[in-house]
PAZA-853632 format. One record per atom (N, C-alpha, C): y negated, z negated, x; residue in three letters; residue number from 1. Coordinates in Angstrom, 1 decimal. Atoms other than C-alpha are relative to their C-alpha. Example, Ala and Ser with C-alpha at 12.3 -4.5 7.8 and 13.67 -1.06 7.14 Angstrom:
<atoms>
ATOM/1.2/0.0/0.9/ala/1
ATOM/4.5/-7.8/12.3/ala/1
ATOM/-1.2/0.0/0.9/ala/1
ATOM/1.1/0.0/-0.9/ser/2
ATOM/1.1/-7.1/13.7/ser/2
ATOM/-1.1/-0.8/-0.8/ser/2
</atoms>
This chain:
<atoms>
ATOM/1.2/0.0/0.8/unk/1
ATOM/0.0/0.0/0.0/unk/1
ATOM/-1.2/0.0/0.9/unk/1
ATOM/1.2/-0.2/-0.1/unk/2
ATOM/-3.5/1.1/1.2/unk/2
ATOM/-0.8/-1.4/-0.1/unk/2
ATOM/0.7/1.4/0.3/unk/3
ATOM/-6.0/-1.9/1.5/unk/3
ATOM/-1.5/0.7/-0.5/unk/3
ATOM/1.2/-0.2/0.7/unk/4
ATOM/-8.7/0.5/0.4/unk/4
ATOM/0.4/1.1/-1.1/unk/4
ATOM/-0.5/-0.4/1.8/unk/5
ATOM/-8.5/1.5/-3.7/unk/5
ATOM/-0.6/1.6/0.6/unk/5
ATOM/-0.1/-1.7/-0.5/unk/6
ATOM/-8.3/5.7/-3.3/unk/6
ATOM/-1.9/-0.1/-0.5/unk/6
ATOM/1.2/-0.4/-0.4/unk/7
ATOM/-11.9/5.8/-4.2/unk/7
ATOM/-0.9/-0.5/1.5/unk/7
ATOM/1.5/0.4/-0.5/unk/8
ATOM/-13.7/3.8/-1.9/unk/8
ATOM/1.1/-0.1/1.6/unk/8
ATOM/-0.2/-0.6/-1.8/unk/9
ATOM/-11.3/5.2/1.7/unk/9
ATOM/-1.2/0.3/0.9/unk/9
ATOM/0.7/-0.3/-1.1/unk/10
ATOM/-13.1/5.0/4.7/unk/10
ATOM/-1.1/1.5/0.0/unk/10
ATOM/0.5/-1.7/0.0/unk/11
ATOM/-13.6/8.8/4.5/unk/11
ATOM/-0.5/0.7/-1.0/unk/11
ATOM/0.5/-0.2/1.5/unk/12
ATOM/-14.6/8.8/1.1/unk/12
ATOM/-1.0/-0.6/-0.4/unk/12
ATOM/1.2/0.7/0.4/unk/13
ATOM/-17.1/6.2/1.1/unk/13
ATOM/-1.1/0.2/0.2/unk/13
ATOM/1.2/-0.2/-0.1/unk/14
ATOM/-20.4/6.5/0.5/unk/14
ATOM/-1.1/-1.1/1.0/unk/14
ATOM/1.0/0.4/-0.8/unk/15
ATOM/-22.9/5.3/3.2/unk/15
ATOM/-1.3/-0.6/-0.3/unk/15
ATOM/1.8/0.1/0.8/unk/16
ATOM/-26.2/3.7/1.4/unk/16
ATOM/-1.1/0.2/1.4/unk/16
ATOM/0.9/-0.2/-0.7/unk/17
ATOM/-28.0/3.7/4.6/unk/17
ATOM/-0.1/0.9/1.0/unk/17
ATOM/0.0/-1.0/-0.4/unk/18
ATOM/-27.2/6.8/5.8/unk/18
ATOM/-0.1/1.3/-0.6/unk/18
ATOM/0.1/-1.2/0.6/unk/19
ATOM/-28.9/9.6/3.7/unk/19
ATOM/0.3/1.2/0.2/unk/19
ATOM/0.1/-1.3/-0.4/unk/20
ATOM/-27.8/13.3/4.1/unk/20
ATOM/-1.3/-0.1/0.6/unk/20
ATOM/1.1/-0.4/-0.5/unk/21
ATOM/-30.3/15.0/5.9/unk/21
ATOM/-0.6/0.8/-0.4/unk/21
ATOM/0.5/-0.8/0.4/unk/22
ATOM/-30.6/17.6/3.9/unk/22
ATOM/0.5/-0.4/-1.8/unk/22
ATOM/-0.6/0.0/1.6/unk/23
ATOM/-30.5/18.5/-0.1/unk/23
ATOM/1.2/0.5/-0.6/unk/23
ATOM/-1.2/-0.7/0.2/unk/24
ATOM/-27.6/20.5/0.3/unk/24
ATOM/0.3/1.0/1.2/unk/24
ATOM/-0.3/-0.7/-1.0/unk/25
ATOM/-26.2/23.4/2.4/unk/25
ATOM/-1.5/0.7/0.8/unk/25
ATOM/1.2/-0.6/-0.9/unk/26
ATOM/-28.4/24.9/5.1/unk/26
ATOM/0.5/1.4/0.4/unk/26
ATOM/0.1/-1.5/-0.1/unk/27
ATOM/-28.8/28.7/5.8/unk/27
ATOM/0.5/-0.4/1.9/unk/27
ATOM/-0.6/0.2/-1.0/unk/28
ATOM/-27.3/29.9/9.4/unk/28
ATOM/-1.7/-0.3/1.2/unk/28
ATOM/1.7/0.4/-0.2/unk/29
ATOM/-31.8/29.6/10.1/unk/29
ATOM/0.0/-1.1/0.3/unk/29
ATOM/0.3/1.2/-0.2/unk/30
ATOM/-32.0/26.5/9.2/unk/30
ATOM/0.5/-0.9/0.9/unk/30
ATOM/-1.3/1.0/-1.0/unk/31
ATOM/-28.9/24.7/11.1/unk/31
ATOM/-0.6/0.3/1.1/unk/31
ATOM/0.1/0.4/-1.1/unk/32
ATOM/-30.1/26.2/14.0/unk/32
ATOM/-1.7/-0.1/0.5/unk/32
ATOM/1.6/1.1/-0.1/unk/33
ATOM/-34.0/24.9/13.6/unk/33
ATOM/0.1/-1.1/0.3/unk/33
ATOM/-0.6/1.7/-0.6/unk/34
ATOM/-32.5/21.7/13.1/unk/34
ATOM/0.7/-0.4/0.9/unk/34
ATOM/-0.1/0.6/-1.3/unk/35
ATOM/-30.8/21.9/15.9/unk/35
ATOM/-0.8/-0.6/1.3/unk/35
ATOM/1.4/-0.2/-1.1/unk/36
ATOM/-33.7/22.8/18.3/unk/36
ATOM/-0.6/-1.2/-0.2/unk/36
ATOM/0.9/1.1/0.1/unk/37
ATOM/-35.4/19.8/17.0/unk/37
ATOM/0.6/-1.6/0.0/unk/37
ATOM/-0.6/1.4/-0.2/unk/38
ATOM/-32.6/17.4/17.3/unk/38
ATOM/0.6/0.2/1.2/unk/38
ATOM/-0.1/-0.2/-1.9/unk/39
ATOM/-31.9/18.9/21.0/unk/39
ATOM/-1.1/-0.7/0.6/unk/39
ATOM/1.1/0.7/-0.5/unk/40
ATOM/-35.6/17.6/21.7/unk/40
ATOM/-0.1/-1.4/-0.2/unk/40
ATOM/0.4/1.5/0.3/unk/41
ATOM/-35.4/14.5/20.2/unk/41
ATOM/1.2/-0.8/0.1/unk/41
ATOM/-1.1/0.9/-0.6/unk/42
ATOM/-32.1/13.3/22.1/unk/42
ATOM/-0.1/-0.5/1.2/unk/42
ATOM/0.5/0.9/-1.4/unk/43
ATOM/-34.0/12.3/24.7/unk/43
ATOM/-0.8/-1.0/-0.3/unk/43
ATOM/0.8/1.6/0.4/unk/44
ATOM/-34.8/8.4/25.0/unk/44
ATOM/-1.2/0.3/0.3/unk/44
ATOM/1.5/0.1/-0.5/unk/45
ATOM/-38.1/9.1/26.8/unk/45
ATOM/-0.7/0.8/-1.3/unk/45
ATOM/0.7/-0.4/1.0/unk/46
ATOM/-39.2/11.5/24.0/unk/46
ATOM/-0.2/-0.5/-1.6/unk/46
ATOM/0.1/0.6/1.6/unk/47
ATOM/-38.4/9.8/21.1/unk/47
ATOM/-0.6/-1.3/0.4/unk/47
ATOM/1.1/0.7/-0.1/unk/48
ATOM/-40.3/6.8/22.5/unk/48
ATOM/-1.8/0.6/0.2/unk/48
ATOM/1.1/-0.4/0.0/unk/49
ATOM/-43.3/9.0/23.2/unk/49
ATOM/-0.3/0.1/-1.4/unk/49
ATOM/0.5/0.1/1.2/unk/50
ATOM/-42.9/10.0/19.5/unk/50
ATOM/-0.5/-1.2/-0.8/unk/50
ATOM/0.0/1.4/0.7/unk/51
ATOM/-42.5/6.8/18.4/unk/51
ATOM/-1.6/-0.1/0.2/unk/51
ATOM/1.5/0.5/-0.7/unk/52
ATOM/-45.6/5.7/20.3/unk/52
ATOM/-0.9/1.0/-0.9/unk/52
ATOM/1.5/-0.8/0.4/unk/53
ATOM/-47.9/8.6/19.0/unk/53
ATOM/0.1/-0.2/-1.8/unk/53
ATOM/0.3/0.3/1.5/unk/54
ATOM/-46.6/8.2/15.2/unk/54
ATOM/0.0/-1.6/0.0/unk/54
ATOM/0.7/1.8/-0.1/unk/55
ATOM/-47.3/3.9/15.3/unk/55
ATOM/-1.1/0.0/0.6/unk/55
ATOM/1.2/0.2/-0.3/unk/56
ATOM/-50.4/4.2/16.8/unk/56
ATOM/-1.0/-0.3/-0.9/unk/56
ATOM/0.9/0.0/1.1/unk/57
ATOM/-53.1/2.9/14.9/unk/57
ATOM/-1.0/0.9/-0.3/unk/57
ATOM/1.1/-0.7/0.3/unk/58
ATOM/-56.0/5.3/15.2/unk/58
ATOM/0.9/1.7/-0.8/unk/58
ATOM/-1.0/-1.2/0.6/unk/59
ATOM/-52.8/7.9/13.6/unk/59
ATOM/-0.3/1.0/1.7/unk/59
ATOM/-0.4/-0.7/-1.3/unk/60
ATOM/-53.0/9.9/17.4/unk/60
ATOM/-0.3/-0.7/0.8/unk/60
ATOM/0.0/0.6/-1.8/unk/61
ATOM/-53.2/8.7/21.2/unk/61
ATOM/-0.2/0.8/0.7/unk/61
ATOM/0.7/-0.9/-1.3/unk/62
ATOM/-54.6/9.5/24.1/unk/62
ATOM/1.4/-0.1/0.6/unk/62
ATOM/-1.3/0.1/-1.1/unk/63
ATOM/-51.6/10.4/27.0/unk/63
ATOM/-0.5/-1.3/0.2/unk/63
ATOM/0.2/1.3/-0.2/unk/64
ATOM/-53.4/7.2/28.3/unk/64
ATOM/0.8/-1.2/-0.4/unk/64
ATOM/-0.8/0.9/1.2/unk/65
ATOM/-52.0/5.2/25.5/unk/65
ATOM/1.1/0.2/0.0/unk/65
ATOM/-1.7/-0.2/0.0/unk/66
ATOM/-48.5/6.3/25.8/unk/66
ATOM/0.3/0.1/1.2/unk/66
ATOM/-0.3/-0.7/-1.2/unk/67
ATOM/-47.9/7.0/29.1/unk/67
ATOM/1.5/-1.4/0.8/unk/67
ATOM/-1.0/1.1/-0.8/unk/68
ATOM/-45.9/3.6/30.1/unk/68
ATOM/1.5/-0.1/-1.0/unk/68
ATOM/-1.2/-0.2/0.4/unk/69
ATOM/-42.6/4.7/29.3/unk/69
ATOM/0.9/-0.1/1.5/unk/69
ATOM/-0.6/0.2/-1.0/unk/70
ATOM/-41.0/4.0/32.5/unk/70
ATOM/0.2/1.2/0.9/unk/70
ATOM/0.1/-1.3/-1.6/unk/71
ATOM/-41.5/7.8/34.7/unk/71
ATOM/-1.3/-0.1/-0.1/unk/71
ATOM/1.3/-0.2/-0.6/unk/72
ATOM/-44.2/9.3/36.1/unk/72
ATOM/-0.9/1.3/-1.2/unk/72
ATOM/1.2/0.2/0.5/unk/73
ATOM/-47.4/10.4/34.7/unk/73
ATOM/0.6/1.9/-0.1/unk/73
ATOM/-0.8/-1.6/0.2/unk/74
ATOM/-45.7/14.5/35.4/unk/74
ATOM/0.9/0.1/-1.2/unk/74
ATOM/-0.9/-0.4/0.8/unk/75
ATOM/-42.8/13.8/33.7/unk/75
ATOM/-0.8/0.0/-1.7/unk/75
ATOM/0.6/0.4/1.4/unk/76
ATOM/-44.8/12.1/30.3/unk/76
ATOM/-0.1/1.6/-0.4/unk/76
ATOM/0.9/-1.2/0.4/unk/77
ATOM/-46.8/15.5/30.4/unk/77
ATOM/1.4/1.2/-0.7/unk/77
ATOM/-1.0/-0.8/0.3/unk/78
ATOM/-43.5/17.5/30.6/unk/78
ATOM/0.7/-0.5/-1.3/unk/78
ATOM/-0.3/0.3/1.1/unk/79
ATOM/-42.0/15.6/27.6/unk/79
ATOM/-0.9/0.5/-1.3/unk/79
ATOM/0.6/-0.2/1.1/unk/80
ATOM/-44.9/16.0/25.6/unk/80
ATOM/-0.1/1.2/-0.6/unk/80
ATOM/-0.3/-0.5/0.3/unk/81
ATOM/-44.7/19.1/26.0/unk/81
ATOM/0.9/0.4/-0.8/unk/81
ATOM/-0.7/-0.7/0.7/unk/82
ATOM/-41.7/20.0/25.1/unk/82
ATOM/-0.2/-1.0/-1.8/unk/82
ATOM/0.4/0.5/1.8/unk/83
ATOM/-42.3/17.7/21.5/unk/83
ATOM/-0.9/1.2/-0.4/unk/83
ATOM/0.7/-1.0/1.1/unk/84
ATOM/-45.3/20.1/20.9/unk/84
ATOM/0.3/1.1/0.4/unk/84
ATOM/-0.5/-1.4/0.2/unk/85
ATOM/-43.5/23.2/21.7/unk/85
ATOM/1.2/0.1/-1.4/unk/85
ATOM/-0.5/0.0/0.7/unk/86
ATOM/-41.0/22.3/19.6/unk/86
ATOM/-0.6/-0.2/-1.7/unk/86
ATOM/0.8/0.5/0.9/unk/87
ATOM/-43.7/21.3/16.7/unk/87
ATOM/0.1/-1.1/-0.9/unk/87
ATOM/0.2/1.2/-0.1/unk/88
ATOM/-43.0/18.0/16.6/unk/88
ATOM/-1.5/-0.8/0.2/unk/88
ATOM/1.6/0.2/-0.2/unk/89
ATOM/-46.9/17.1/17.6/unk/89
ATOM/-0.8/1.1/0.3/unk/89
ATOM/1.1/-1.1/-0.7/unk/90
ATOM/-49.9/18.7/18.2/unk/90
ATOM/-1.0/-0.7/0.8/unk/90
ATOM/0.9/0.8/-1.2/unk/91
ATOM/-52.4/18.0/20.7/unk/91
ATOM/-1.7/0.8/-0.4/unk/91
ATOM/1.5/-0.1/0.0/unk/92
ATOM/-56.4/18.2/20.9/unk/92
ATOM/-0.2/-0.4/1.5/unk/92
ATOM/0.7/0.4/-1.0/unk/93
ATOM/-58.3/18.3/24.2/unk/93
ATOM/-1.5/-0.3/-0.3/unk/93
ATOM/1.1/0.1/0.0/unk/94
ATOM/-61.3/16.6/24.3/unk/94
ATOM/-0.2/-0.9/1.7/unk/94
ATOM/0.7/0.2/-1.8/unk/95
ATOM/-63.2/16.3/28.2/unk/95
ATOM/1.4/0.1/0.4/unk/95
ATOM/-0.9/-0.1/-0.3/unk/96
ATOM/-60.7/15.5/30.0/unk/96
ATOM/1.6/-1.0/-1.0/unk/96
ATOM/-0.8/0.2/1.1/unk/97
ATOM/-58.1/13.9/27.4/unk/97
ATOM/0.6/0.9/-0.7/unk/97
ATOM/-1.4/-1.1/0.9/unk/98
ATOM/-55.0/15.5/25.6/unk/98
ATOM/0.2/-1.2/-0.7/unk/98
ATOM/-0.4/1.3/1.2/unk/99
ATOM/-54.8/13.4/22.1/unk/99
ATOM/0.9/0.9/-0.7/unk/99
ATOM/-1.0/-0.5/0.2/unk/100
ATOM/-51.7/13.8/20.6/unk/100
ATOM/0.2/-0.4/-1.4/unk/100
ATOM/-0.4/0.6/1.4/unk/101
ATOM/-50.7/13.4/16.7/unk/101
ATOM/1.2/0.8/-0.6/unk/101
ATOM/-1.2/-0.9/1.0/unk/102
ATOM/-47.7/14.2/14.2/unk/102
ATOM/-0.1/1.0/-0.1/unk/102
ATOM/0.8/-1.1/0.4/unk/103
ATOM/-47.5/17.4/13.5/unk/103
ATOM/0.3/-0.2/-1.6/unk/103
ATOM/-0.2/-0.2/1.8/unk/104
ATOM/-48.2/17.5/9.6/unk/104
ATOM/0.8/0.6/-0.6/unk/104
ATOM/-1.2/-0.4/0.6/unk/105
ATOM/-45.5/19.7/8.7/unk/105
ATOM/1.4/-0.3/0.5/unk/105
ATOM/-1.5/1.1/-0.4/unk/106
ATOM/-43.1/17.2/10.5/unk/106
ATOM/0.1/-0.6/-0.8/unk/106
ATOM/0.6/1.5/1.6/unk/107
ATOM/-44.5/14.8/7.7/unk/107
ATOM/0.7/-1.4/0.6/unk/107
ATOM/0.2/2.4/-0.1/unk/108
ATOM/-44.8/10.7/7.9/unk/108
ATOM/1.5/0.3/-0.4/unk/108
ATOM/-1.5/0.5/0.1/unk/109
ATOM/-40.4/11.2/7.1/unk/109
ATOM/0.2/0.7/1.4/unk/109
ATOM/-0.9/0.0/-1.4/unk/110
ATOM/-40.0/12.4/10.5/unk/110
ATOM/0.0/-1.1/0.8/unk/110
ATOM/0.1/1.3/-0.4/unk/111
ATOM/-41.1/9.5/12.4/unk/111
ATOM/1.0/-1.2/-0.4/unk/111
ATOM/-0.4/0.6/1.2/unk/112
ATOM/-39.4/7.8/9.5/unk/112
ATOM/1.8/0.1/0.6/unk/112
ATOM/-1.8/-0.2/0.1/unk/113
ATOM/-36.1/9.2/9.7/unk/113
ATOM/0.6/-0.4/1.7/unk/113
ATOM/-0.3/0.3/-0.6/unk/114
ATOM/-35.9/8.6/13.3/unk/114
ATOM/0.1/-1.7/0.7/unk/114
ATOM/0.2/1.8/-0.3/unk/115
ATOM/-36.6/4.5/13.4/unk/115
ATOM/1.6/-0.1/0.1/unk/115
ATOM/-1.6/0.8/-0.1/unk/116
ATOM/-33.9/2.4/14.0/unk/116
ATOM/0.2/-0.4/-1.0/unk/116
ATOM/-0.3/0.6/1.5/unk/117
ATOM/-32.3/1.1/10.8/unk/117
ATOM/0.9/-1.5/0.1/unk/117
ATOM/-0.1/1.0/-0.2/unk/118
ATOM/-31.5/-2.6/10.5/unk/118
ATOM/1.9/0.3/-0.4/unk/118
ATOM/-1.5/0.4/0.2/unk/119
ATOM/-27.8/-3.3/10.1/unk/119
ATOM/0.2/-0.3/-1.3/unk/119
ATOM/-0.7/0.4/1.3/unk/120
ATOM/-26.4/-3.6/6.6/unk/120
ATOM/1.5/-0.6/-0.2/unk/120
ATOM/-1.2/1.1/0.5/unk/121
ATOM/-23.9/-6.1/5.3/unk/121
ATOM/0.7/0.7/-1.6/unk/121
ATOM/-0.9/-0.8/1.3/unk/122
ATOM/-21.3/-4.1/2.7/unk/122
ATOM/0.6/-1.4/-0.7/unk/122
ATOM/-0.3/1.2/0.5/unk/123
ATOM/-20.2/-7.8/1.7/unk/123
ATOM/-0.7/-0.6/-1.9/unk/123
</atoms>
């Protein structure tokens, strides 16, 4: 005998804190958009930089403001890049400053979706 009732199998069960990611199937486009943008953001340093630029209070940061992520002041640059190549952020130069913000058609659920999520108790 099974210890889990045929609905609620391991491999059957539903997840509450783990939404799809999508609404339904994805075009052979889409899958690999979403890839490109979950290739970029499998790196710890970049997904702290995002972090950093979506929690900032004034909503973007200066490189200044983000920069203490543990490399050098090159690498940052090269990260950030690749986020706003990918269009993950956009950047503004003003004097000498590069201010960096979400990009709006990431929307306030990308930031979102990549937090860390507390641990849940199925109990």
């Amino acid at each position: 005998m099974s210890k889990y009732p045929e609905e609620q199998s391991p491999l059957t069960a539903v997840v509450p804190c783990c939404p799809p990611i999508t609404g339904g199937e994805l075009s052979a486009h889409e899958a690999e958009r979403m890839a490109a943008t979950f290739e970029v953001l499998a790196n710890p340093v970049r997904l702290r930089l995002l972090a950093k630029v979506a929690s900032h209070p004034a909503g973007e940061a200066c490189v200044c403001d983000i920069q203490d992520v543990g490399v050098t002041g090159a690498t940052v640059s090269y990260h950030l890049k690749k986020l706003r190549d990918a269009g993950l952020l956009v950047s503004e130069r003003r004097g000498t400053w590069v201010f960096y913000r979400v990009n709006p058609s990431f929307g306030a659920a990308g930031p979102a979706a990549c937090a860390p999520r507390a641990a849940t108790s199925s109990t």
